[in-house]
C-alpha positions in Angstrom: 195.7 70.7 62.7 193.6 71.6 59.7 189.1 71.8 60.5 188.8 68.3 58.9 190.5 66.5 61.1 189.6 68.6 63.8 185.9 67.9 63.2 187.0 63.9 62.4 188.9 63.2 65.7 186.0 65.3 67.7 183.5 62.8 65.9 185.4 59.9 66.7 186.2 60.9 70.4 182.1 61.9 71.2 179.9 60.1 68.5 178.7 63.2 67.8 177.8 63.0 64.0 175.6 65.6 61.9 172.4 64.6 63.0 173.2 64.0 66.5 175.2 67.8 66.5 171.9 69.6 65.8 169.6 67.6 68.0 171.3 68.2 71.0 172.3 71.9 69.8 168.3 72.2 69.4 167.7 71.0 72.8 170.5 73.5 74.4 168.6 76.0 72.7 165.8 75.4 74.4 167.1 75.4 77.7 168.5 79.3 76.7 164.7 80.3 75.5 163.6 78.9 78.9 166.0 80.8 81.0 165.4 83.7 79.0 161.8 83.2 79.9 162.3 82.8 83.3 164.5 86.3 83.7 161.7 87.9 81.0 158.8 86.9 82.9 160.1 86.6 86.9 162.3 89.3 87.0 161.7 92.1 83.9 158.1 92.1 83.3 156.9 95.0 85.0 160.4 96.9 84.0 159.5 100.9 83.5 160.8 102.0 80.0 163.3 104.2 79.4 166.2 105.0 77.9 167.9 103.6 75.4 164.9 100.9 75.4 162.2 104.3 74.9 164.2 105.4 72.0 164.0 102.0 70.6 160.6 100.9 71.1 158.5 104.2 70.6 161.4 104.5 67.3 159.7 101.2 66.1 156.2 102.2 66.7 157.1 105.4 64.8 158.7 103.5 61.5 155.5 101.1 61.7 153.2 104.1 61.3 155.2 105.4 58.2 157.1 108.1 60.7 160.4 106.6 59.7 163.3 107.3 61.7 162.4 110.3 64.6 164.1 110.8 68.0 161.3 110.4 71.2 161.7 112.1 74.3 159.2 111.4 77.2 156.4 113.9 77.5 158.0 115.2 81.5 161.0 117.0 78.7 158.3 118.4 77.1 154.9 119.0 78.2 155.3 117.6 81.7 154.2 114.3 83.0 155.4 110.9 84.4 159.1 110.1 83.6 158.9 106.8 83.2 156.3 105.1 81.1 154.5 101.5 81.3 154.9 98.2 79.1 151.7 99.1 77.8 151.9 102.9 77.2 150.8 104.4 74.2 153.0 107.0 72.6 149.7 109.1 72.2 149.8 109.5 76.4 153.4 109.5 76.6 156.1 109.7 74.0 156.1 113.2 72.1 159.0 113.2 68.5 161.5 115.7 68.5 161.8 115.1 64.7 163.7 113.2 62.2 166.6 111.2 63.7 169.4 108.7 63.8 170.6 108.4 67.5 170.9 104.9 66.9 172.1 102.8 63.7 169.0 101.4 61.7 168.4 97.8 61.9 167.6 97.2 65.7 164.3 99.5 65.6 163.7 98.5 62.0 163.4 94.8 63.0 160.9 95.8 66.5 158.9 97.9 63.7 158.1 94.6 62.0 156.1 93.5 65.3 154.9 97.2 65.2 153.3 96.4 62.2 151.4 93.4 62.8 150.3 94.9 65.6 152.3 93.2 68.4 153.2 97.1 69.2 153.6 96.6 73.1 156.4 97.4 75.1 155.8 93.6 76.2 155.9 92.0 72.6 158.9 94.1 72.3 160.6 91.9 74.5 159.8 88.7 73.1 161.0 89.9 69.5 164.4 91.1 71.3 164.6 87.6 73.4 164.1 85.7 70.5 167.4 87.4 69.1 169.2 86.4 72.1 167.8 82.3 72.0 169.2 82.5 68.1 172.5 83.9 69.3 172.5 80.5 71.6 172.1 77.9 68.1 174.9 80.9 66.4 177.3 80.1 69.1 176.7 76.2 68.7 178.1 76.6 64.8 180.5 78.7 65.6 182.6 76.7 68.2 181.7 73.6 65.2 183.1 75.8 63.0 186.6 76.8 65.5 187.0 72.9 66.9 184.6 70.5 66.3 181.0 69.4 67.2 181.1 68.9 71.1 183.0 72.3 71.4 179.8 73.8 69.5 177.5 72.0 72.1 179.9 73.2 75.0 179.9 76.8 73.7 176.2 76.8 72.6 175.6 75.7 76.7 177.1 78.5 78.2 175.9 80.7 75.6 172.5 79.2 77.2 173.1 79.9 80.9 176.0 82.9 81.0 173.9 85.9 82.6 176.0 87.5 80.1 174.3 86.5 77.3 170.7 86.7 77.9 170.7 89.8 81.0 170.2 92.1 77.9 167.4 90.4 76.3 164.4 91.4 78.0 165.7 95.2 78.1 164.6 95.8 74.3 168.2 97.6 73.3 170.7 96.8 70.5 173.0 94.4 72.4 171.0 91.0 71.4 170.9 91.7 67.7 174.6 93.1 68.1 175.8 89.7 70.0 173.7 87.6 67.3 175.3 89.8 64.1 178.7 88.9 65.7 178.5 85.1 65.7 177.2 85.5 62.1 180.7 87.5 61.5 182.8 85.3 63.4 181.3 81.7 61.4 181.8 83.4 58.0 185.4 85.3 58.8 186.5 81.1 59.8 185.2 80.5 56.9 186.9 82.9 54.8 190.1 81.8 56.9 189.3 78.0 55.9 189.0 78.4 52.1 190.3 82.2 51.4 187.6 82.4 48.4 186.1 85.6 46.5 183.1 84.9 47.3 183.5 83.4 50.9 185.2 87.1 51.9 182.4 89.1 50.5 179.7 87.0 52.0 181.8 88.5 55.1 182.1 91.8 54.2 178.2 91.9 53.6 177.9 90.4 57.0 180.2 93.1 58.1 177.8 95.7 56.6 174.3 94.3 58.0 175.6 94.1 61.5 176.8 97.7 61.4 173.6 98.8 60.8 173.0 97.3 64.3 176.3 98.7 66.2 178.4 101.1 64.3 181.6 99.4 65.4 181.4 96.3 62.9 182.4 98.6 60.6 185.5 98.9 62.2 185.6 95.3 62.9 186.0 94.5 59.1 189.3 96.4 59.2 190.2 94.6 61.8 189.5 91.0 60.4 190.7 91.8 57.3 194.7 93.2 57.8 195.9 90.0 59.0 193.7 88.2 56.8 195.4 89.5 53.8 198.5 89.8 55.3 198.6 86.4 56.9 196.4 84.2 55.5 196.7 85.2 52.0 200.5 85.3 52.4 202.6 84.4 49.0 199.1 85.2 46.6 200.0 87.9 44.0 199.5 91.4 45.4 196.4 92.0 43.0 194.6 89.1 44.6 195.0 90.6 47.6 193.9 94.0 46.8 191.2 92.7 44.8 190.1 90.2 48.0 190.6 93.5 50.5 188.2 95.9 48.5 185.7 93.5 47.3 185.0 93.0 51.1 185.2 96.9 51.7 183.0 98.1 48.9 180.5 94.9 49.6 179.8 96.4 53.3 179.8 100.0 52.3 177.1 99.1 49.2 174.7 97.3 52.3 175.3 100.6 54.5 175.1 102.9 51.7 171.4 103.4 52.2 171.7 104.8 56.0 174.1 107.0 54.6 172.6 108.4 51.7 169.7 109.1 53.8 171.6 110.7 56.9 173.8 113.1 54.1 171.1 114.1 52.8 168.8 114.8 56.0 171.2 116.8 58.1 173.4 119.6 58.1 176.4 118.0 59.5 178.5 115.2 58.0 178.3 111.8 60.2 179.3 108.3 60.1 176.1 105.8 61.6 174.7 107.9 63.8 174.5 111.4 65.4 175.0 110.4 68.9 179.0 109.9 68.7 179.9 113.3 69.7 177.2 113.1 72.6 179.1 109.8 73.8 181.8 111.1 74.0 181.1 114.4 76.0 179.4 111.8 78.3 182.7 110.1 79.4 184.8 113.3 79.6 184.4 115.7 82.5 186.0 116.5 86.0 183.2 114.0 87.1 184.4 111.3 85.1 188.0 112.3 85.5 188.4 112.8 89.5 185.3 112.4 90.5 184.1 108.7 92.1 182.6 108.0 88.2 186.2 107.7 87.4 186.7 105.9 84.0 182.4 105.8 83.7 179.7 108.2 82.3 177.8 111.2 83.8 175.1 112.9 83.2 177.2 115.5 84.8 179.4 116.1 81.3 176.7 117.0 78.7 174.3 118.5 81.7 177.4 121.4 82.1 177.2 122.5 78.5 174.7 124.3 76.1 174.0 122.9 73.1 173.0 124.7 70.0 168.8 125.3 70.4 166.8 122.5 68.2 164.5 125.0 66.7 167.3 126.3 64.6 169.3 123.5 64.6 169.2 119.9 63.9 170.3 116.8 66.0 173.8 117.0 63.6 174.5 120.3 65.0 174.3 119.5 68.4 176.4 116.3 68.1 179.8 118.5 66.5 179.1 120.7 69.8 179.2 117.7 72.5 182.0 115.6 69.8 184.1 119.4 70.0 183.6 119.5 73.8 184.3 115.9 74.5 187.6 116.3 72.4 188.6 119.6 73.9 187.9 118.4 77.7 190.3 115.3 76.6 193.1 117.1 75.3 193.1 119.9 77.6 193.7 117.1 80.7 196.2 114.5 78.9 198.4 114.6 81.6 195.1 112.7 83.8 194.2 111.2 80.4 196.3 107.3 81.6 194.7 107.1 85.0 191.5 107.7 83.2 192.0 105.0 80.4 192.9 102.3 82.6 190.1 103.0 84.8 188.1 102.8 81.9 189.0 99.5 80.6 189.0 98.3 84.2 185.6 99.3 84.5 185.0 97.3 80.9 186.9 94.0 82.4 185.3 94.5 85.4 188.8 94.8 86.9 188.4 98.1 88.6 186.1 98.0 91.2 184.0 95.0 90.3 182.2 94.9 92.9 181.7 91.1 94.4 178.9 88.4 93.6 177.4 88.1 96.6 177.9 91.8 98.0 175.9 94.8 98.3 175.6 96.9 95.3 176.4 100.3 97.3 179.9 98.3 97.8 180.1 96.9 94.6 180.7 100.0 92.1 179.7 98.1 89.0 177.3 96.0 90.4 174.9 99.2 91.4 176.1 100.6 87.7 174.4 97.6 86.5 171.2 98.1 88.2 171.4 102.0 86.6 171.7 100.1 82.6 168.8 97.9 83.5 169.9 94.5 85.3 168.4 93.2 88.1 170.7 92.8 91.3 170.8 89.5 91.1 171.1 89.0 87.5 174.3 91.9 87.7 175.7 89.4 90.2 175.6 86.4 88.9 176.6 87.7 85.5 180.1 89.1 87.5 180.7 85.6 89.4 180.7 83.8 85.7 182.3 86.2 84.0 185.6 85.5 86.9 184.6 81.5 86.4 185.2 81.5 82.4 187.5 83.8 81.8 190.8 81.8 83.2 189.5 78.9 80.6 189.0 81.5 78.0 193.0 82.5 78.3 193.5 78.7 78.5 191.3 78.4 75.3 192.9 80.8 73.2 196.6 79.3 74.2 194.9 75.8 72.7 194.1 77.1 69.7 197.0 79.0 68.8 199.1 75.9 70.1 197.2 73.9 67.7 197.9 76.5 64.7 194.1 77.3 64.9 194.0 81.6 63.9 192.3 83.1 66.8 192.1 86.4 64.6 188.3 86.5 64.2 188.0 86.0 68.4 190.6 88.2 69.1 189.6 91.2 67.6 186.3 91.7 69.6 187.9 92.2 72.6 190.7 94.6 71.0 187.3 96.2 69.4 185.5 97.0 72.6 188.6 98.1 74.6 189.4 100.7 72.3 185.9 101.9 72.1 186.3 102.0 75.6 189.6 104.0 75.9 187.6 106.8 73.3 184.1 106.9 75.5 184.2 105.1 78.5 183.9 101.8 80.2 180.8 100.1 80.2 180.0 96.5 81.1 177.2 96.6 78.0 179.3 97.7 75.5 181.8 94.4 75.9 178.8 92.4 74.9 180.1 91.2 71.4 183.4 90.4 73.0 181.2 87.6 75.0 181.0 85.8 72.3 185.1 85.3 72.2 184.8 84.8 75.8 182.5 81.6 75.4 183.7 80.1 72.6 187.4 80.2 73.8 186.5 79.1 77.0 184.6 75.9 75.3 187.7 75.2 73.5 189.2 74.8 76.9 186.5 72.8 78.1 186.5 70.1 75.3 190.0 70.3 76.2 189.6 69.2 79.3 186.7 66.5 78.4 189.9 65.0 76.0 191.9 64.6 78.8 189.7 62.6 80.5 188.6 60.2 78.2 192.2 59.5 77.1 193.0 58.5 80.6 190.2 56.6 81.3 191.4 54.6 77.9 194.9 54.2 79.0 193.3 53.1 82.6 191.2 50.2 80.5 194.2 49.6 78.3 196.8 48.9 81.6 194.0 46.7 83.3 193.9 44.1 79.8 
């Protein structure tokens, strides 16, 4: 079934023309900025900073005063004082730089340092720029189920995007996830694109889109390889080899050209050669270790990995230096215990998929393994519960969604891959709940496929009731 008369039978089922398709995708998007409210406001307002959310914010600050790019530790590292720091706090009081950095990729801080610079500088105003990412991610996810099936499965995807705790948990924390989900539906609309009219320029609008959302999460990078294999190989199928080639590395050197910048600037800045950022190595240390290996973190993090080493100094060193030492670490820790290395990897995308010990909805997090490992990455209990009891609800329609579309000869390529994505990053760090957070967007829109499906079913039964009756 071909997107025209996909969008044409949908149209004539619901009545949902053009103008009607973006009214009610407006008002859905306002219930997601009011339940994004409601968390921000009810739940997260008085939230302590720290972590990734301190590197992010005071990082912002920092670029806003002409600082550019510099790692910030909490004064308690350095000259001793209160570990956590308030929405309000000023870096003067509290955050001390450790020098020039790139701990995270580029864009996420860039985009807070806007705020920064108009003087909305707060921890709090840092918030509502990161929320507003995650109520455009909601209107994203409305175009791009229009774009897979038709108008009411944009509505029906935009609506859960609206209300799935998995969506908006992360938008009051101030970290990359938001912009990450948001850059993703961007990818996914224009990789359906390029799959509905393979053009030159459609597939380097892509690969540009590729490029602008790995300056948010290193892995779109990846993901461009990813969408564009079977792309060539599939939907390009009987084109002249050239055309293929040509289509391939267009999108290729498009995405490297936008990242090129980052590069340029990291090469140049530190000793040691990297990709996005310098924290890879560091990750990776973090999720190898007997703690993560036998202990009860099984298939998880611990500070217990990188806390066991020693790291060259950074007063003779830069940040570079120290991530080849945690990368080497990681690597040697991984190869020396292969023969542990399966139970590990399962446990780890368990832990992802929420498989292995999920905990339960409507326990208590000390029995619920990933529930109280939510609560440690920033969501409220309630919030981490919820977000578990509709992840089980959807994903059975999401399965069902994805059968529906390759049933109906609808490629499910720029879907599948997030979730392929985000287990192998987990089988190379470890698995983390957060870090599935683009692969929610396949979860959604899938699962509205299903939906609509559903919806269908109905109304033609209710017309063959009418039609019996006459």
């Amino acid at each position: 079934m071909t997107k025209i008369t996909d969008e044409r039978s949908d149209i004539s089922h619901t009545g949902l023309d053009r103008r009607k398709f973006f009214i009610w995708l407006t008002a859905i998007t306002l219930v997601g900025l009011g339940v994004r409210l409601a968390y921000m406001f009810i739940v997260k307002w008085d939230q302590p900073i720290w972590g990734d959310a301190f590197t992010y914010h005071w990082t912002a600050n920092g670029i806003a005063d002409g600082m550019g790019w510099q790692s910030w530790l909490p004064k308690v590292l350095t000259k001793g004082g209160s570990v956590f720091s308030s929405p309000e706090s000023t870096w003067g009081n509290f955050a001390v730089s450790k020098g020039v950095a790139a701990e995270n990729p580029p864009l996420f801080p860039f985009y807070l340092s806007i705020f920064s610079f108009f003087g909305l500088r707060s921890f709090h105003w840092h918030m509502l720029a990161t929320t507003g990412l995650g109520v455009a991610s909601v209107f994203m996810m409305g175009l791009v189920g229009r774009k897979i099936a038709g108008p009411r499965v944009g509505l029906i995807a935009a609506g859960i995007a609206a209300v799935y705790a998995n969506f908006w948990v992360y938008d009051p924390l101030v970290i990359s996830e938001p912009m990450g989900i948001l850059a993703g539906t961007v990818v996914v609309l224009l990789a359906y694109r390029a799959w509905d009219k393979p053009t030159l320029k459609r597939v380097v609008a892509l690969g540009a889109a590729c490029g602008v959302a790995a300056l948010v999460r290193s892995e779109f990078a990846l993901l461009l390889v990813f969408l564009m294999v079977p792309f060539v190989i599939s939907r390009l199928k009987g084109r002249s080899i050239k055309e293929r080639a040509i289509m391939f590395f267009s999108a290729g050197i498009v995405a490297l050209l936008v990242i090129s910048p980052w590069l340029i600037r990291n090469a140049v800045t530190f000793e040691k050669p990297f990709f996005m950022t310098h924290d890879a190595g560091l990750s990776l240390q973090s999720g190898n270790c007997d703690a993560t290996y036998y202990g009860d973190a099984l298939g998880w993090w611990s500070p217990e990995c990188p806390n066991s080493g020693n790291p060259p100094s950074l007063e003779t060193n830069d940040f570079s230096v120290r991530d080849v030492y945690w990368g080497q670490r990681g690597r040697a820790y991984m190869l020396d215990h292969l023969d542990r290395f399966p139970v590990v990897a399962l446990a780890r995308l368990g832990r992802m998929w929420e498989i292995y010990r999920p905990g339960s909805p409507w326990g208590t997090p000390s029995k619920g393994q990933k529930i109280a490992f939510d609560i440690t990455e920033g969501r409220s209990e309630k919030a981490a519960q919820l977000a578990l009891l509709q992840y089980w609800l959807l994903v059975p329609f999401s399965i069902a969604g994805f059968i529906l579309l390759w049933k109906r000869k609808r490629t499910i390529v720029p879907l599948i891959v997030l979730p392929i994505l985000v287990s192998l990053i987990a089988l190379y760090t470890f698995g983390n709940t957060r870090y599935r957070s683009i692969a929610e967007i396949a979860i959604a829109a899938s699962a509205a496929v299903a939906f609509d499906a559903i919806l269908r079913w109905r109304q033609v039964r209710r017309s063959d009731s009418v039609v019996l009756k006459n």
